[in-house]
N, C-alpha and C positions, 0 to 999 in steps of 0.2 A: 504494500500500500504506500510506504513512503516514497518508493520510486516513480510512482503513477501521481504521487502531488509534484514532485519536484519535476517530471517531467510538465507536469501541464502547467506549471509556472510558468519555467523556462519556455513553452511554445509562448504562450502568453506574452511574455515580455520581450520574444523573438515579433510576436508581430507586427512591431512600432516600427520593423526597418523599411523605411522609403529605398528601395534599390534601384529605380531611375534614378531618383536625386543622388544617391552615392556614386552610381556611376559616374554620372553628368557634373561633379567635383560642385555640387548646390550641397554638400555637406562639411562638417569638421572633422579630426582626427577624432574627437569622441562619440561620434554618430558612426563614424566607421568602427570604432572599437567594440561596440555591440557584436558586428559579424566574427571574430575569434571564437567563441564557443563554437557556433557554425563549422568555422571551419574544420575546428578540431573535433569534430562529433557528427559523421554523416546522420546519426539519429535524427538530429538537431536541425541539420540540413533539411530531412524528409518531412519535418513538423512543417515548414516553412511552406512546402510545397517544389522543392526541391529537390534532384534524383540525383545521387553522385555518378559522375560516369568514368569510367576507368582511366587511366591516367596517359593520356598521350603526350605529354611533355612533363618532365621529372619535376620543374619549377612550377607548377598550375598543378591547383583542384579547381575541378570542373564540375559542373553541374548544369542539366536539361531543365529548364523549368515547366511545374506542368501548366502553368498560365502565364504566355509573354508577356511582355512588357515592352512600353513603349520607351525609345531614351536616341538621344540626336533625331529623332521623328521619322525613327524606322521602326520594325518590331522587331524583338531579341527576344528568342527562348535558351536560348548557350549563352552561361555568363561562366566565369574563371576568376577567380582569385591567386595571389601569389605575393605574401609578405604584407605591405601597405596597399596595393592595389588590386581593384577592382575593373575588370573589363564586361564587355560583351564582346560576344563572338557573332559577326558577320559575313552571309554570303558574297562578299566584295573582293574580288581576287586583285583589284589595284587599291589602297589605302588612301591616294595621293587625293582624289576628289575628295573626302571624306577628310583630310587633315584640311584642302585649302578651306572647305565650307566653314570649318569650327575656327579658321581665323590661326592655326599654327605654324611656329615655326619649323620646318626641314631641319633634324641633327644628324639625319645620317640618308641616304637616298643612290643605291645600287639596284641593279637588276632584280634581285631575289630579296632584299633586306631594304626596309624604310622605316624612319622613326618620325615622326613629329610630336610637340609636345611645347605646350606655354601654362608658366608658372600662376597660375589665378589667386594667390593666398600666400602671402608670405606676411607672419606677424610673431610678435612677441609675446611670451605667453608664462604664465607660472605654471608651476606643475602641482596641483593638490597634495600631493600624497607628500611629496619632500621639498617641495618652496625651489626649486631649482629653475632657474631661469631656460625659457626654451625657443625654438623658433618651430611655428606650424608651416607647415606646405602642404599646398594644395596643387597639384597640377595634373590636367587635361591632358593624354596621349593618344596618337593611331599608331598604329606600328602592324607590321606582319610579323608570322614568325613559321622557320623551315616546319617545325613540328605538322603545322596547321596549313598547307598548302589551301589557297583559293579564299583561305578567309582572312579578313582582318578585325583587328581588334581594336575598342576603342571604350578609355573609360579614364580614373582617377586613380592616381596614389597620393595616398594620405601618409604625412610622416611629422616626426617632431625628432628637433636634433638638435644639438648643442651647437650654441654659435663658436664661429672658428676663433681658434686661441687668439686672445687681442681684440677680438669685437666683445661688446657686452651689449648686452638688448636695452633697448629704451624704458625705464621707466615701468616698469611692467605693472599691471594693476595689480590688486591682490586677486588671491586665489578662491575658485569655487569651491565648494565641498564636493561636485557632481563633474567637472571636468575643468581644463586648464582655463586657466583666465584671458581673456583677452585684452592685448593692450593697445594693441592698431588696429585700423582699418584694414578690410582686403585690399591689397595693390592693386591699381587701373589693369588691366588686360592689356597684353604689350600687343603693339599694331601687327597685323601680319606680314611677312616682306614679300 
């Protein structure tokens, strides 16, 4: 009996996650942090409505959804996960329309291999748990990858990291009890070139 409460908690408090807006980086690193159990618990996964599917690239857990979803205003039933980021998987065997549309920059662009990718969130932020000064990012990517032949992928990593030795964050506000604090504003969207 205790595993069937704690289970239907967890579905419960799994069902607040917006996965377009995660995608579509309209989230923070602690709206993403929600999906970790997820990841670690296909059970958790399958509450959600979510199928884990076997692993065709070592760096992604993958999952079919049984109800698409709409995100860049196509529909996505293959989304992936790996570390901080959150993709979907599309039938689009070239990436490059799909990176100019969303306004990104080109970092890497060969025959078989493309990235693009613009930073939408960079801010300064305290950490609750231990008062540590941090910086959030947020950025938007397309990319293909060998694993996945004919499709691309496009979606958000979420991270928070320590500024480089010799910077210190601005001023930081204090901290939530519920997630990091914010101290700036989101950064303008850099132009596309």
């Amino acid at each position: 009996m205790p595993l069937l409460l704690a289970f239907g908690g967890t579905a419960q408090a799994q069902s607040s996650i917006d996965l377009p807006a995660l995608i579509e980086c309209r989230q923070s690193v602690s709206e993403f942090a929600a999906l970790a159990p997820v990841a670690a618990d296909p059970l958790k996964a399958v509450a959600l409505g979510w199928r884990p599917l076997p692993q065709g690239n070592l760096f992604m857990n993958e999952y079919m959804l049984n109800t698409p979803i709409t995100v860049f205003g196509r529909s996505a039933e293959h989304i992936a996960m790996a570390g901080g980021t959150i993709v979907a998987l599309f039938d689009l065997p070239d990436p490059r329309p799909l990176a100019k549309e969303l306004e990104l920059e080109v970092g890497y662009d060969a025959p078989e291999k493309f990235m693009a990718g613009r930073e939408l969130v960079s801010r300064d932020v305290i950490d609750a748990k231990s008062g540590e000064a941090l910086i959030e990012s947020v950025i938007l990517s397309v990319s293909n990858v060998k694993s996945h032949p004919g499709k691309t992928l496009a979606g958000c990593t979420y991270s928070l990291d320590q500024p480089a030795e010799g910077e210190a964050p601005t001023s930081p506000a204090a901290p939530s009890p519920e997630a990091p604090a914010e101290a700036a504003k989101p950064a303008p969207a850099k132009p596309a070139r």
